[in-house]
mmCIF file of the N, C-alpha and C atoms, coordinates in Angstrom:
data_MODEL
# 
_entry.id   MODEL 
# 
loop_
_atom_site.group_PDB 
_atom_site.id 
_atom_site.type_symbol 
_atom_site.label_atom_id 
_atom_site.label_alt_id 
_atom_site.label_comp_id 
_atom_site.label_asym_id 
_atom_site.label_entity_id 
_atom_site.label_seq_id 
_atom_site.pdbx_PDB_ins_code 
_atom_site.Cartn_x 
_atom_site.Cartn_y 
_atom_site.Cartn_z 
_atom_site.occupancy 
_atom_site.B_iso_or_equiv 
_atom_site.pdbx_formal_charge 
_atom_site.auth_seq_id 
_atom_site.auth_comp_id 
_atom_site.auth_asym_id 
_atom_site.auth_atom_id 
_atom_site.pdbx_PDB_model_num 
ATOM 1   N N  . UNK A 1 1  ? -2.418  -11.518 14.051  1.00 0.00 ? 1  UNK A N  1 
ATOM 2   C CA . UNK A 1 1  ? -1.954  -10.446 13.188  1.00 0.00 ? 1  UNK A CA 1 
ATOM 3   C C  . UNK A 1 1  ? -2.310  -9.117  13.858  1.00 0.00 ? 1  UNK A C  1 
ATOM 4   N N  . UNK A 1 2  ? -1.661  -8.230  13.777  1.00 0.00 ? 2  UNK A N  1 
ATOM 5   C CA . UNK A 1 2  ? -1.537  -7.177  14.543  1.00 0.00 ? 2  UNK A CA 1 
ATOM 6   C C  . UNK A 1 2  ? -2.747  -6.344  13.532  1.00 0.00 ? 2  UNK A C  1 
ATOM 7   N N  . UNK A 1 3  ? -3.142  -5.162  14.718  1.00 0.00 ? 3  UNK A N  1 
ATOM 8   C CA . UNK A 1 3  ? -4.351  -4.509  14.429  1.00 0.00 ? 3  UNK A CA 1 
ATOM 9   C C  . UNK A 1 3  ? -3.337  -3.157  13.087  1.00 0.00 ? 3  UNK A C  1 
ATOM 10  N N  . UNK A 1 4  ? -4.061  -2.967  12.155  1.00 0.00 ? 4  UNK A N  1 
ATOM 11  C CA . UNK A 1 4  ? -3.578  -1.526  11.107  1.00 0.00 ? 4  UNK A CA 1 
ATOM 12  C C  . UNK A 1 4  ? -4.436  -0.888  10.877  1.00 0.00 ? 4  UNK A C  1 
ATOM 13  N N  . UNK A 1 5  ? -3.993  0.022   11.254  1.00 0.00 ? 5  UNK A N  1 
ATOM 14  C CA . UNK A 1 5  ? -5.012  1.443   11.286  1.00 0.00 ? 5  UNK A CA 1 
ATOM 15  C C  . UNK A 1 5  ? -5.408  2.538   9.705   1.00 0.00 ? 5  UNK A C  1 
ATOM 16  N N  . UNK A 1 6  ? -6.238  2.600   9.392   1.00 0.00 ? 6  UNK A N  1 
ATOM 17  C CA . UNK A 1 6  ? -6.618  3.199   7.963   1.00 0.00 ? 6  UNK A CA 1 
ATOM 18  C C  . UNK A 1 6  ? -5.619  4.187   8.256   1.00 0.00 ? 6  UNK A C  1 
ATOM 19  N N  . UNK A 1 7  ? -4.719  5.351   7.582   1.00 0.00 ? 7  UNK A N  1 
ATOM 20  C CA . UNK A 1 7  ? -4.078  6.212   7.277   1.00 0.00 ? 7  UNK A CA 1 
ATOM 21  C C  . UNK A 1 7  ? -5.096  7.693   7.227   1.00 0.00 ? 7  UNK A C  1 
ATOM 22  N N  . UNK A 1 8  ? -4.635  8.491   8.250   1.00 0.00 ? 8  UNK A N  1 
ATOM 23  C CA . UNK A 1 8  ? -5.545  9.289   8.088   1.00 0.00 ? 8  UNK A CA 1 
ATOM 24  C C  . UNK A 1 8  ? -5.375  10.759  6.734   1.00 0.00 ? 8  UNK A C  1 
ATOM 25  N N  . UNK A 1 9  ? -7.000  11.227  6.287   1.00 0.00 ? 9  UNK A N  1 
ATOM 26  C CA . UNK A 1 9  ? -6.818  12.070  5.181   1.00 0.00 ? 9  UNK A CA 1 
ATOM 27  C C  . UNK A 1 9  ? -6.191  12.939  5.031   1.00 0.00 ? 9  UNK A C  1 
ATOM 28  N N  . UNK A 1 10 ? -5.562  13.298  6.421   1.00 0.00 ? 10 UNK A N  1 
ATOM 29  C CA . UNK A 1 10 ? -4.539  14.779  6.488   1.00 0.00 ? 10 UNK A CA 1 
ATOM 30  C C  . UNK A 1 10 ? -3.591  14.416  5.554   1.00 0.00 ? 10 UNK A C  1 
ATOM 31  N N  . UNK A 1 11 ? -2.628  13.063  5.232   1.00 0.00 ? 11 UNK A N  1 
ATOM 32  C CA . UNK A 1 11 ? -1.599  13.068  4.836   1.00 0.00 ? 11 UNK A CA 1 
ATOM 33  C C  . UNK A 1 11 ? -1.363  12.673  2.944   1.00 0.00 ? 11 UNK A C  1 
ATOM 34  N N  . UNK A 1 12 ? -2.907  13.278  3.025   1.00 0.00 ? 12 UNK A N  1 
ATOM 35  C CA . UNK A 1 12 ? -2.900  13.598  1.095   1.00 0.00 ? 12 UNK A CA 1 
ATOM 36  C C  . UNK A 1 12 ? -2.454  14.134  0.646   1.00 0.00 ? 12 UNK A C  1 
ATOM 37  N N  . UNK A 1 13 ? -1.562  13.955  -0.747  1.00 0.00 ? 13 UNK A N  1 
ATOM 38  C CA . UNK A 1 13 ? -0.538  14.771  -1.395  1.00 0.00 ? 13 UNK A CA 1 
ATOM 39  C C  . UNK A 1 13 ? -0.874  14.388  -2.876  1.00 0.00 ? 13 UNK A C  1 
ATOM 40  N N  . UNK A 1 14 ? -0.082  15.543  -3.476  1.00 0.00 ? 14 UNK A N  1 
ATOM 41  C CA . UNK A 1 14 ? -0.730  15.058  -5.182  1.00 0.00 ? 14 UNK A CA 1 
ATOM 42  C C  . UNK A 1 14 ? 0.712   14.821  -5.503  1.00 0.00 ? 14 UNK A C  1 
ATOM 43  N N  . UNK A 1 15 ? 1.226   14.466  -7.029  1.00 0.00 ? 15 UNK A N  1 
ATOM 44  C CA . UNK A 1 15 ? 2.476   13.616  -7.232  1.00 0.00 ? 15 UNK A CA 1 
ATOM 45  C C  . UNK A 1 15 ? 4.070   14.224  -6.877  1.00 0.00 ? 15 UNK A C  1 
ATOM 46  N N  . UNK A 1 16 ? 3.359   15.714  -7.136  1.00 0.00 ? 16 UNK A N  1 
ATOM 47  C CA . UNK A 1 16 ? 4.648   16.613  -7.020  1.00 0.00 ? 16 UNK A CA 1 
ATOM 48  C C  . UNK A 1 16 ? 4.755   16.971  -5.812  1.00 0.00 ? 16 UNK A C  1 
ATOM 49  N N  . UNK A 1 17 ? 3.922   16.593  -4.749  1.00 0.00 ? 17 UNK A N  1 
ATOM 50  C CA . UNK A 1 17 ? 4.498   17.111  -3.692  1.00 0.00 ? 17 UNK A CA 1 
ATOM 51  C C  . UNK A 1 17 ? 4.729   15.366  -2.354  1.00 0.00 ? 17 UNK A C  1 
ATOM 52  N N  . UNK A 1 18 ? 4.715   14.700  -3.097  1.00 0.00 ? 18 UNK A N  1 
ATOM 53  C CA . UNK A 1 18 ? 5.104   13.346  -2.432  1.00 0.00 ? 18 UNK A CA 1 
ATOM 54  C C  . UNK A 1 18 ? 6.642   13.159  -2.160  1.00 0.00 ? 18 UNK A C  1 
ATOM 55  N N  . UNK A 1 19 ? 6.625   13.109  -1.122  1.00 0.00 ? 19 UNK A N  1 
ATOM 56  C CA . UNK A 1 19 ? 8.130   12.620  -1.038  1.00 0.00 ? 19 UNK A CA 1 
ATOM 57  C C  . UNK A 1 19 ? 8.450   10.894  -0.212  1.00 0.00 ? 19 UNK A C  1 
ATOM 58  N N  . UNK A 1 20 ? 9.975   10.967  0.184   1.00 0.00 ? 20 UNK A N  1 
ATOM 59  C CA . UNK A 1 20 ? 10.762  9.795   0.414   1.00 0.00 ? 20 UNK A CA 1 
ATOM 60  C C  . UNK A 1 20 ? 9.669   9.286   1.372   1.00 0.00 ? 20 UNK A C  1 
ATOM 61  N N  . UNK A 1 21 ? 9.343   7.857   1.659   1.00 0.00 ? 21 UNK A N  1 
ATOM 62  C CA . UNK A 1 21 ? 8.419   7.314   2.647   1.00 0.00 ? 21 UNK A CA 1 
ATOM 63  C C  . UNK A 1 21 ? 6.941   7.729   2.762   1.00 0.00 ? 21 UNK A C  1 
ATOM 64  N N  . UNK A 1 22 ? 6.627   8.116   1.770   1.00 0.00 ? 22 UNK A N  1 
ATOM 65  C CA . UNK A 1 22 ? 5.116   8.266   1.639   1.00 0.00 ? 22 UNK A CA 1 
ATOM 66  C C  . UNK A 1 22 ? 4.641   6.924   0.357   1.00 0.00 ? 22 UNK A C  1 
ATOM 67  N N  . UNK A 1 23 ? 3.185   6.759   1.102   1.00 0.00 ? 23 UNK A N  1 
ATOM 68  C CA . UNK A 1 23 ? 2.167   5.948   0.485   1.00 0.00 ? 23 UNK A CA 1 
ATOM 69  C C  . UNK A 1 23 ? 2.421   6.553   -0.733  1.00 0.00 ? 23 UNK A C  1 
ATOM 70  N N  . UNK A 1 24 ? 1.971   5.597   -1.922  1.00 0.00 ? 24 UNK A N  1 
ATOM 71  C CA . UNK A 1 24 ? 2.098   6.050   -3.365  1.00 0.00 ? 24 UNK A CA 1 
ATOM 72  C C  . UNK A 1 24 ? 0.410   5.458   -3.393  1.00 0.00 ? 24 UNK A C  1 
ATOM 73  N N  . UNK A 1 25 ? -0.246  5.139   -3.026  1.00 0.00 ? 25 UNK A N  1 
ATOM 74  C CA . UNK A 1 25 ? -1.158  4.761   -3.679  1.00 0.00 ? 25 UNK A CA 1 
ATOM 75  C C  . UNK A 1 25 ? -2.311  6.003   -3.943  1.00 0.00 ? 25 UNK A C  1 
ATOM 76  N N  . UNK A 1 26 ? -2.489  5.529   -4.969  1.00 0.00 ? 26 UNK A N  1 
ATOM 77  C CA . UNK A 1 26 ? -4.062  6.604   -5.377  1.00 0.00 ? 26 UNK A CA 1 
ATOM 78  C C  . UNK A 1 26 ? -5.322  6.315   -4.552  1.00 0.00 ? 26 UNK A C  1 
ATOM 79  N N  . UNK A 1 27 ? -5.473  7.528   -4.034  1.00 0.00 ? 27 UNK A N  1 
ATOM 80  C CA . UNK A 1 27 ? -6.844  7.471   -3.035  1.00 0.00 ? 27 UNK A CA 1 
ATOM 81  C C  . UNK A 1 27 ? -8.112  8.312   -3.771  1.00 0.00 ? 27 UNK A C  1 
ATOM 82  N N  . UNK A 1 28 ? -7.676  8.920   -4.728  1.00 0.00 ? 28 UNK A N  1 
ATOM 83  C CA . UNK A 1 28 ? -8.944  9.861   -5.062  1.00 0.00 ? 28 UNK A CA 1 
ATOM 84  C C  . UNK A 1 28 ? -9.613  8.814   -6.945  1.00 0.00 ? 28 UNK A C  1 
ATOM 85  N N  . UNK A 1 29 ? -10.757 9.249   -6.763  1.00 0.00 ? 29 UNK A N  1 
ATOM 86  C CA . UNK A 1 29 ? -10.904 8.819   -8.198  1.00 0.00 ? 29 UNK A CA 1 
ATOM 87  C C  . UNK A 1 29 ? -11.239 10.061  -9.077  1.00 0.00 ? 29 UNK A C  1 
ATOM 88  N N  . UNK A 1 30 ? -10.247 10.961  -8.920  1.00 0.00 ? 30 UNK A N  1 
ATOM 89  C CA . UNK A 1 30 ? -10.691 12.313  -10.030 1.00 0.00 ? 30 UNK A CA 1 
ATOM 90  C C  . UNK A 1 30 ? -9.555  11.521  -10.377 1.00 0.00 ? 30 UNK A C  1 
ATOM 91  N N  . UNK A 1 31 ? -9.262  11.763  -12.331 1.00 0.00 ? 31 UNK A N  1 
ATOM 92  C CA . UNK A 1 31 ? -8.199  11.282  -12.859 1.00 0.00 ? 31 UNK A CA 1 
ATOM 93  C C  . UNK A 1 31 ? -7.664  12.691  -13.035 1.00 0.00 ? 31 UNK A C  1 
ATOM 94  N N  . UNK A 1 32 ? -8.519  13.328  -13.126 1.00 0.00 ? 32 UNK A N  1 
ATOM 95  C CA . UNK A 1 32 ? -7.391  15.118  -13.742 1.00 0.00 ? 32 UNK A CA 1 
ATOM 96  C C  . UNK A 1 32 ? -6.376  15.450  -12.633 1.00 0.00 ? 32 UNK A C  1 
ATOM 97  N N  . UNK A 1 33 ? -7.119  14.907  -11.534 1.00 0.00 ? 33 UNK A N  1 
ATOM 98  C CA . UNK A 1 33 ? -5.941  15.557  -10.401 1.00 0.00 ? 33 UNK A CA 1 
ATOM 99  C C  . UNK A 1 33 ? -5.911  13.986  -8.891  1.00 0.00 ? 33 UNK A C  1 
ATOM 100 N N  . UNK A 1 34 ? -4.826  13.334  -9.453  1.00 0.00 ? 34 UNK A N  1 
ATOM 101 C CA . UNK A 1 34 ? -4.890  11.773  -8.585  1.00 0.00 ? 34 UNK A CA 1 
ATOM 102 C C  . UNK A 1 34 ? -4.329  12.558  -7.499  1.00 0.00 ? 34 UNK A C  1 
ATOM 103 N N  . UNK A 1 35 ? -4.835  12.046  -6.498  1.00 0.00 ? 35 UNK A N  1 
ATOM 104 C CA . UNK A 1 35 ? -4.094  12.074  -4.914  1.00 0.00 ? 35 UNK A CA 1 
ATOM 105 C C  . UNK A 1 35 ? -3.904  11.059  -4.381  1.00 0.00 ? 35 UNK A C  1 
ATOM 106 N N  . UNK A 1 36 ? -2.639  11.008  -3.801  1.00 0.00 ? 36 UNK A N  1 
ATOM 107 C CA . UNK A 1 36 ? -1.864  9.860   -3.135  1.00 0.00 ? 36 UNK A CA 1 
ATOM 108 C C  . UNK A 1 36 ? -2.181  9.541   -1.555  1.00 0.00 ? 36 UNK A C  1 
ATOM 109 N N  . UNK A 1 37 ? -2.147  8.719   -0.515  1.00 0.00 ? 37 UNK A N  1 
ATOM 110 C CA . UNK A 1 37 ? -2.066  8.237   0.498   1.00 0.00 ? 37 UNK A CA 1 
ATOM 111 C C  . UNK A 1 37 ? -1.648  9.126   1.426   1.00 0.00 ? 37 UNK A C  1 
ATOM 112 N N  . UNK A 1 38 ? 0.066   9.016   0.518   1.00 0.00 ? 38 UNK A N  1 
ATOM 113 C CA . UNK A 1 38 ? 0.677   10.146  1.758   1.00 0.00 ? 38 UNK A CA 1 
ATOM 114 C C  . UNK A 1 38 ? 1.330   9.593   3.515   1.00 0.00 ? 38 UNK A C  1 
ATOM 115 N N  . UNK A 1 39 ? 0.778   8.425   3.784   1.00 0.00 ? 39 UNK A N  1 
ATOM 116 C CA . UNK A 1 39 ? 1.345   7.772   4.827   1.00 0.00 ? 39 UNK A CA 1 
ATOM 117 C C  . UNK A 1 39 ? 2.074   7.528   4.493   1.00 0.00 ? 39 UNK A C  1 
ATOM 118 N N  . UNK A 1 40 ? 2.670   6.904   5.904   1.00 0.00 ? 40 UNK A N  1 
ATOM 119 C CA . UNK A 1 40 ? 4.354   6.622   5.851   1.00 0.00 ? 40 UNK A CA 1 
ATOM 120 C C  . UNK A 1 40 ? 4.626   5.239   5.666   1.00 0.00 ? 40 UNK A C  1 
ATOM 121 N N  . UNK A 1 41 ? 5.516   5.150   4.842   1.00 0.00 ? 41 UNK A N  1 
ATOM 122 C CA . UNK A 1 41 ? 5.536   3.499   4.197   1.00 0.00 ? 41 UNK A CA 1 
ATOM 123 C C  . UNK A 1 41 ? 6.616   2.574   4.897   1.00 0.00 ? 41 UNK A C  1 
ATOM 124 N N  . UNK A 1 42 ? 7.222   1.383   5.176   1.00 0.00 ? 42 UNK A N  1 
ATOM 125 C CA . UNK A 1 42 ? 8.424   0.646   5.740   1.00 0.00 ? 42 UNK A CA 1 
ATOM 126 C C  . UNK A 1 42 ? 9.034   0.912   4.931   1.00 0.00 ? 42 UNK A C  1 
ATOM 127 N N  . UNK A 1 43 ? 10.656  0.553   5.454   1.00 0.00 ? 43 UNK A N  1 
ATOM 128 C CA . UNK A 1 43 ? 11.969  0.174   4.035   1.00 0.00 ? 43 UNK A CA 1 
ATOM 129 C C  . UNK A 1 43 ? 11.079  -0.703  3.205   1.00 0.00 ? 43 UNK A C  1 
ATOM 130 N N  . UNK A 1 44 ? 11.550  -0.020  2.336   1.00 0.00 ? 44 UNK A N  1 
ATOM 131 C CA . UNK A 1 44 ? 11.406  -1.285  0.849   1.00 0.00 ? 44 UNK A CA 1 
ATOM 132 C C  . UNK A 1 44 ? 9.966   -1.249  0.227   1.00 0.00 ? 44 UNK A C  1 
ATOM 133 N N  . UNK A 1 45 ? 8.882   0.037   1.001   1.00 0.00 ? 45 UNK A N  1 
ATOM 134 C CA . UNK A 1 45 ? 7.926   -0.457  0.414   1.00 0.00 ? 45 UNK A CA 1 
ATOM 135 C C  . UNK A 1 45 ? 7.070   0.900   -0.010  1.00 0.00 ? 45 UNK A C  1 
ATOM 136 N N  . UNK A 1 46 ? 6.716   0.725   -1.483  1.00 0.00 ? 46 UNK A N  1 
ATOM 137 C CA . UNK A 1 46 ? 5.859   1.973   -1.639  1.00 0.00 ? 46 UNK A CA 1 
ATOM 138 C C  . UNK A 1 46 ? 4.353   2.455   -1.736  1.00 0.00 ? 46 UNK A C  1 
ATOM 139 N N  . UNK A 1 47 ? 3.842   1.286   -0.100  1.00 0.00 ? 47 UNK A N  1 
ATOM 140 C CA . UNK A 1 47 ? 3.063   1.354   0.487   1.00 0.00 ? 47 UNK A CA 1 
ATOM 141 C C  . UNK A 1 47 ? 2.777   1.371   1.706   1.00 0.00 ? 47 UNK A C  1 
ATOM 142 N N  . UNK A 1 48 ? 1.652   2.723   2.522   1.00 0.00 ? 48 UNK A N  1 
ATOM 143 C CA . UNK A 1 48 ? 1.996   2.007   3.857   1.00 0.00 ? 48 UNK A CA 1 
ATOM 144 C C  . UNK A 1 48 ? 1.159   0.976   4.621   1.00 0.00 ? 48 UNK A C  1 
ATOM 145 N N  . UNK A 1 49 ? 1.251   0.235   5.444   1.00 0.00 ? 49 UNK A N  1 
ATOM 146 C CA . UNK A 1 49 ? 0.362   -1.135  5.749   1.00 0.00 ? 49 UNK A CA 1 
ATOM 147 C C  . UNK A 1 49 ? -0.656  -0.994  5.345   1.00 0.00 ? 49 UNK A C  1 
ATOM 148 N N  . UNK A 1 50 ? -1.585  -0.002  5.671   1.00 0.00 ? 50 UNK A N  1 
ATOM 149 C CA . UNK A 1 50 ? -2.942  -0.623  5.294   1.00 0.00 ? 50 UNK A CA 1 
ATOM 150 C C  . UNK A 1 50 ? -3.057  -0.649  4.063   1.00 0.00 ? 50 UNK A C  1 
ATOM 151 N N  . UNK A 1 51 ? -2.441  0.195   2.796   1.00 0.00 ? 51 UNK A N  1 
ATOM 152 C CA . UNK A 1 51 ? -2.444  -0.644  1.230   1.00 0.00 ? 51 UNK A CA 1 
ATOM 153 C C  . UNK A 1 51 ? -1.632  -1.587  1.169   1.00 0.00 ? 51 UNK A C  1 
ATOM 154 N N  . UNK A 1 52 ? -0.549  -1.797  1.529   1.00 0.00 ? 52 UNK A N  1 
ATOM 155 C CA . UNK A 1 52 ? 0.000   -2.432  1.326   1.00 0.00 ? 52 UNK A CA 1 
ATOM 156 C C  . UNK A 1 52 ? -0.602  -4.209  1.467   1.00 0.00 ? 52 UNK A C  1 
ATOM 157 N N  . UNK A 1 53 ? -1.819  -4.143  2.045   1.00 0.00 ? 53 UNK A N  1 
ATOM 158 C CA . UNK A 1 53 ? -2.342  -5.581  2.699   1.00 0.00 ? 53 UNK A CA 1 
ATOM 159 C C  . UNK A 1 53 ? -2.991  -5.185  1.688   1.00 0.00 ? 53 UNK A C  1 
ATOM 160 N N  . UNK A 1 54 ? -3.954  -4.359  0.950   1.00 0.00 ? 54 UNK A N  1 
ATOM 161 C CA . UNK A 1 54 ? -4.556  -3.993  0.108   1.00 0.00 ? 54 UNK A CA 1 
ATOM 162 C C  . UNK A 1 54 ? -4.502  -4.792  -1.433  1.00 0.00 ? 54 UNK A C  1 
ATOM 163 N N  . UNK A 1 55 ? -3.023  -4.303  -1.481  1.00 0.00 ? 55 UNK A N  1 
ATOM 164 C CA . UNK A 1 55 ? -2.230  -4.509  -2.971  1.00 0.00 ? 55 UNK A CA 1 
ATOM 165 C C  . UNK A 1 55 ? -1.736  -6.015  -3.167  1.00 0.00 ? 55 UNK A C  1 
ATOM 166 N N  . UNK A 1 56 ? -1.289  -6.486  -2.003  1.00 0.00 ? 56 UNK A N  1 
ATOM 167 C CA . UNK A 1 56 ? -0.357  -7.923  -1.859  1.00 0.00 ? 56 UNK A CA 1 
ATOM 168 C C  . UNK A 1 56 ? -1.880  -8.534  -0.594  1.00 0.00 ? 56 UNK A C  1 
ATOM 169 N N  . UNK A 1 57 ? -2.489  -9.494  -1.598  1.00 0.00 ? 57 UNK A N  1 
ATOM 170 C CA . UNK A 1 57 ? -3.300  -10.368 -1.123  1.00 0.00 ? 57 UNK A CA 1 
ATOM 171 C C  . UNK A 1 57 ? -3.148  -12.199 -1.543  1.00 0.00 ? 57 UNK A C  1 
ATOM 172 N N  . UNK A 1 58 ? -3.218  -12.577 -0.374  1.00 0.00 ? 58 UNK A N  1 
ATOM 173 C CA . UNK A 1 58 ? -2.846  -14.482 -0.217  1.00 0.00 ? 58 UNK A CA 1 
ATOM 174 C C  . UNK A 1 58 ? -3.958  -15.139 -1.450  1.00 0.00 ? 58 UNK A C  1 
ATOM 175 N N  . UNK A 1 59 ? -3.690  -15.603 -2.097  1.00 0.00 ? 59 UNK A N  1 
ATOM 176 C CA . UNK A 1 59 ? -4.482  -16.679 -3.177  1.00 0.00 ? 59 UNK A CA 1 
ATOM 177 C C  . UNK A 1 59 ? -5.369  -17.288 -2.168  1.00 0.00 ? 59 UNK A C  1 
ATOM 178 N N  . UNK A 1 60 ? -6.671  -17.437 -1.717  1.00 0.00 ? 60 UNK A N  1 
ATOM 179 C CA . UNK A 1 60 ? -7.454  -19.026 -0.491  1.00 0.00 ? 60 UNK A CA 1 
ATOM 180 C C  . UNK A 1 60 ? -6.540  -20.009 -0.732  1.00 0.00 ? 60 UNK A C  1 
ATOM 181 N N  . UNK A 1 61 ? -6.109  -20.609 -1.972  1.00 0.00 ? 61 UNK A N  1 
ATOM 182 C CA . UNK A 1 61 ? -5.861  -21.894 -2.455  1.00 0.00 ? 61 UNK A CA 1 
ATOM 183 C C  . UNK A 1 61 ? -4.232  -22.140 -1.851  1.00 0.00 ? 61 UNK A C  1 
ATOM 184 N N  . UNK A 1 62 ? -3.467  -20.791 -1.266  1.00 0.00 ? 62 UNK A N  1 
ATOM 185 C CA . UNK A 1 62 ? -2.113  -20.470 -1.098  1.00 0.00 ? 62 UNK A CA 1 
ATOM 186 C C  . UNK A 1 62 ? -1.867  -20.765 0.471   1.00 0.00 ? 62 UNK A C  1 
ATOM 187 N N  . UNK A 1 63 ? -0.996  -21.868 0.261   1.00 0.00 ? 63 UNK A N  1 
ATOM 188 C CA . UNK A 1 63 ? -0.809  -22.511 1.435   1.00 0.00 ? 63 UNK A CA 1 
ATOM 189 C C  . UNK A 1 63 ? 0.370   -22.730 1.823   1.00 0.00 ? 63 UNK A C  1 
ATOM 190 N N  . UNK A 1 64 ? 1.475   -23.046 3.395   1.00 0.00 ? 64 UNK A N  1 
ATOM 191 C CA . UNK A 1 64 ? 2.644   -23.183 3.166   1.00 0.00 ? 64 UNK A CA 1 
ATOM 192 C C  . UNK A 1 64 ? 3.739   -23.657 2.282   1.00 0.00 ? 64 UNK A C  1 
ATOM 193 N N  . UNK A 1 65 ? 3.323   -24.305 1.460   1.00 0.00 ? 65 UNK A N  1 
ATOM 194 C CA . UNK A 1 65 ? 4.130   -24.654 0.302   1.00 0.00 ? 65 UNK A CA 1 
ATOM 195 C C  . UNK A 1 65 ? 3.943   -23.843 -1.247  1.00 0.00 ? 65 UNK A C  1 
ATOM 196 N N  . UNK A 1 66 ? 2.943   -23.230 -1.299  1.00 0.00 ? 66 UNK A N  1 
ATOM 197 C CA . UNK A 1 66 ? 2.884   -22.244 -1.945  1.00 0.00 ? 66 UNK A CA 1 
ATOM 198 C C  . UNK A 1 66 ? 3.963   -21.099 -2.682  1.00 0.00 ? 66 UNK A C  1 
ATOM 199 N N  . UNK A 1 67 ? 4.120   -21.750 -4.081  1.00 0.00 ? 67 UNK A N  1 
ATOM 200 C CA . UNK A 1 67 ? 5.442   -21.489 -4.821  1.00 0.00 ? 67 UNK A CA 1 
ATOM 201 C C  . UNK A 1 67 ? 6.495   -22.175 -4.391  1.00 0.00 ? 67 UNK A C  1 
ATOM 202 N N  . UNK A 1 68 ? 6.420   -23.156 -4.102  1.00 0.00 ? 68 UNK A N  1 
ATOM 203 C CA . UNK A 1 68 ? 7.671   -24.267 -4.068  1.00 0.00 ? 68 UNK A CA 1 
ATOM 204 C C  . UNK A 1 68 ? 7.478   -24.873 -5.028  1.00 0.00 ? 68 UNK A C  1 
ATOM 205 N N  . UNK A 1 69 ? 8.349   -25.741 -5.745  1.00 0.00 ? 69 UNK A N  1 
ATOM 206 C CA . UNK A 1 69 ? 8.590   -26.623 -6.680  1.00 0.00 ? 69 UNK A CA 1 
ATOM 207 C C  . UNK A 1 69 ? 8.927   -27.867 -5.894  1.00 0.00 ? 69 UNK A C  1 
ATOM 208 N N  . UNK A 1 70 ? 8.162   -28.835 -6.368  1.00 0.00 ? 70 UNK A N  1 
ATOM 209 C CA . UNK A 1 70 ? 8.743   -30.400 -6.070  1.00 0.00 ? 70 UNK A CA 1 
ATOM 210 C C  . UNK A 1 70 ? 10.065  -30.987 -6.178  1.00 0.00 ? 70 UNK A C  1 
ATOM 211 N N  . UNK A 1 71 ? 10.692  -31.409 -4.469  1.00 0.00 ? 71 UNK A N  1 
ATOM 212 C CA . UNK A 1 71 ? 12.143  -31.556 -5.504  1.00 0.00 ? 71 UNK A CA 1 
ATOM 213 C C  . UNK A 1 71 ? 12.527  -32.780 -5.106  1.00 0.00 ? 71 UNK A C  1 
# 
């Protein structure tokens, strides 16, 4: 698996100033004023790798057949 690099803090933005291909995830824990990621995310995703591995994590128990049905 290829090496992903943390997203650096320069590319913090608060909601109104986020745009197309930026990280959506919340990085700050003030709730009065959330700040977003701000990295740049793939098609299709409104995260960029390093949350994105973050957010979407494998079950241990999740194995190649994992969500198949018996047929």
């Amino acid at each position: 698996m290829p090496e992903i690099s943390e997203p650096s803090p320069q590319t913090r933005t608060t909601l109104f100033k986020l745009q197309a291909r930026q990280c959506r995830f919340i990085v700050s824990d003030d709730q009065s004023k959330a700040l977003f990621c701000g990295g740049e995310t793939q098609e299709g995703s409104s995260w960029c790798p390093w949350h994105r591995r973050l957010v979407y994590t494998r079950s241990p128990m999740a194995g190649p057949s994992a969500g198949k049905h018996p047929g």
